[in-house]
N, C-alpha and C positions, 0 to 999 in steps of 0.2 A: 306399261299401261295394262290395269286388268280391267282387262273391256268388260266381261261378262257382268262385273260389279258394278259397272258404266251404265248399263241397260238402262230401259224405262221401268221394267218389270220389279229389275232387281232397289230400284228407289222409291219403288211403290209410288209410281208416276202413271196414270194413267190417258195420259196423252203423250204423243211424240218428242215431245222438245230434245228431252234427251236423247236420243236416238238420232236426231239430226245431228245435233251440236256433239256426237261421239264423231257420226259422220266426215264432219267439216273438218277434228281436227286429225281425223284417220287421214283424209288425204292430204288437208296442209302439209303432213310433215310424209306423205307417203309410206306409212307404215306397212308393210307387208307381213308382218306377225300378226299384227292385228286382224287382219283383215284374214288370214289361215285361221286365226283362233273363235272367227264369226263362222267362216265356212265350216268348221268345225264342229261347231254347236249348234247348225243345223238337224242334226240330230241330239240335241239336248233332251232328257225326258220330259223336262217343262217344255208343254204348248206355249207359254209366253216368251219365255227365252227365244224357243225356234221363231216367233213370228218378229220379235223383236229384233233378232239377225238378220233375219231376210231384208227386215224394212232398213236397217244400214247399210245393207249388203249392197241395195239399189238405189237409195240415195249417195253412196259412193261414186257406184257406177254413173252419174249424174253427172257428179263431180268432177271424176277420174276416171274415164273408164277402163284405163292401161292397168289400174288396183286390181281390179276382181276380173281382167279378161280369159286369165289364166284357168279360169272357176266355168270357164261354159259347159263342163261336160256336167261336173256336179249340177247346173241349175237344170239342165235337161235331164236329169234322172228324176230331181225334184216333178219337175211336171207330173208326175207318177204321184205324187202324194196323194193323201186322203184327207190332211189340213188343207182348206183350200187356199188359206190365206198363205202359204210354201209355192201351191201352186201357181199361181197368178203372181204373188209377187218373183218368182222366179221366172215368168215371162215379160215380166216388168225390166229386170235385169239382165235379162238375155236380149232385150230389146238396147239397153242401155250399151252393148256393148259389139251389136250385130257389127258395127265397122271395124269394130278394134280386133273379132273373133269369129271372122263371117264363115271361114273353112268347116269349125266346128258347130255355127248354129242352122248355118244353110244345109252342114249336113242330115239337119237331123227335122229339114222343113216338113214331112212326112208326119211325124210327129206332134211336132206344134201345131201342123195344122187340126188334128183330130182334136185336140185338149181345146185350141182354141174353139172347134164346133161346139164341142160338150163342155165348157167351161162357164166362166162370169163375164157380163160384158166388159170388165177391165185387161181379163185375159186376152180377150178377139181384140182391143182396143191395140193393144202392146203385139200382139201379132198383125196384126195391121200396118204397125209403126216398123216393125221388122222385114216384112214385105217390102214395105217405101224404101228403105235404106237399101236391098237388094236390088231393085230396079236402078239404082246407081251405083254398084257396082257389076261390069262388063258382064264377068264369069256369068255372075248368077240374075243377070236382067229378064231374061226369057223367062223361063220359070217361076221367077216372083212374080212377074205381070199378070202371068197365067192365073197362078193363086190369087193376087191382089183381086185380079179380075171378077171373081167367085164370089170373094167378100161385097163387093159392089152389088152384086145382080142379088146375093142373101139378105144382105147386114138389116137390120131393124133400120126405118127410113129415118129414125129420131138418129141416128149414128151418120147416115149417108153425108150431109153436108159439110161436116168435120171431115170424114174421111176422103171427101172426094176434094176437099179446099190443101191436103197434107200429102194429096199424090199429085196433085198437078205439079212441083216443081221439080216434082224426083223421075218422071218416066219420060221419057226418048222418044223425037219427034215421032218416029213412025208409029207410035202406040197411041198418041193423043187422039185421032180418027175415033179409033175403035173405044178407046175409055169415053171419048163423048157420045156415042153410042149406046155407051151403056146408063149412061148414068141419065140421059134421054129415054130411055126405056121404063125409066122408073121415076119419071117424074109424076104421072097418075096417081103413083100411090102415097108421095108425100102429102098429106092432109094439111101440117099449118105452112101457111103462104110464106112467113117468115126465111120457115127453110127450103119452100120450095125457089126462091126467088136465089137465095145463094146458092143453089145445084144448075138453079137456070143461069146464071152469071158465069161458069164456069164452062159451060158448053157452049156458048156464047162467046166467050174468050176463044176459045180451040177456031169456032169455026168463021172467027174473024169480024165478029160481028159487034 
């Protein structure tokens, strides 16, 4: 398979399709060349190329995330880019694959957390979604809560309701108190009712009501 002639870029496609459907059949048949020759071309000199690997790399990860879990240290240097679209989609895939490679992404929570401060909301969204996976697993539950926790009490309140509907099933009785607490705290400043109703449904659930 030569992926790189696979691309969107390289078919002068300017939407996705292809890119998924390289995807799909990278893991049907579980190719692991392929998927070395995407990480590879991460550093391609075309900007389309590089963005067009990432976007397979993480709809892979989707897929399969046993494919690219091997790749978490590359996506974490990624984070460093100056393409942001490397960026973010390499928290996209670091998120895809936080159960499969938690030693290596947990190691480097420090990290992601800064980029997700200074990043796109898709970046904090997927660091978010990494956090939730952490608070289910044992090792690393403390410390993700603590971070999750942050994101709560910061995140933009258009974000809050999502967020706080995607940690309730992942964090451990004794945390529940304290996250309904928080997200009680910030219900003043959700403005449309819509979302304030489903942050108020959720601390309502915790507190039995």
């Amino acid at each position: 398979m030569n992926v790189i002639k696979e691309l969107a870029s390289s078919l002068n496609r300017r939407d996705e399709g292809p890119n998924l459907e390289l995807a799909r059949r990278i893991s049907d048949v579980r190719d692991k060349k392929a998927v070395k020759e995407l990480v590879e071309n991460l550093a391609n000199k075309s900007k389309d190329i590089q963005n067009d690997c990432i976007k397979t790399l993480y709809e892979i990860g989707n897929i399969k995330p046993s494919l690219i879990a091997g790749y978490a240290n590359d996506f974490i240097q990624l984070l460093d880019s100056k393409n942001n679209r490397l960026q973010w989609g390499a928290m996209t895939a670091l998120n895809s694959i936080a159960a499969e490679s938690p030693k290596q992404v947990f190691s480097a929570l420090a990290k992601l957390a800064a980029v997700a401060d200074e990043g796109s909301v898709i970046t904090r969204d997927h660091y978010v979604g990494i956090l939730i996976k952490g608070c289910m697993i044992k090792e690393y539950a403390d410390n993700a809560f603590v971070l999750l926790n942050e994101q709560l009490m910061t995140c933009p309140t258009n974000q809050l309701p999502m967020y706080a509907e995607n940690v309730l099933p992942a964090i451990a009785e004794k945390y529940k108190e304290f996250f309904a607490k928080t997200l009680a705290s910030r219900l003043d400043e959700v403005e449309k009712e819509s979302k304030r109703r489903r942050v108020e449904k959720i601390v309502k659930k915790i507190q039995g009501r």
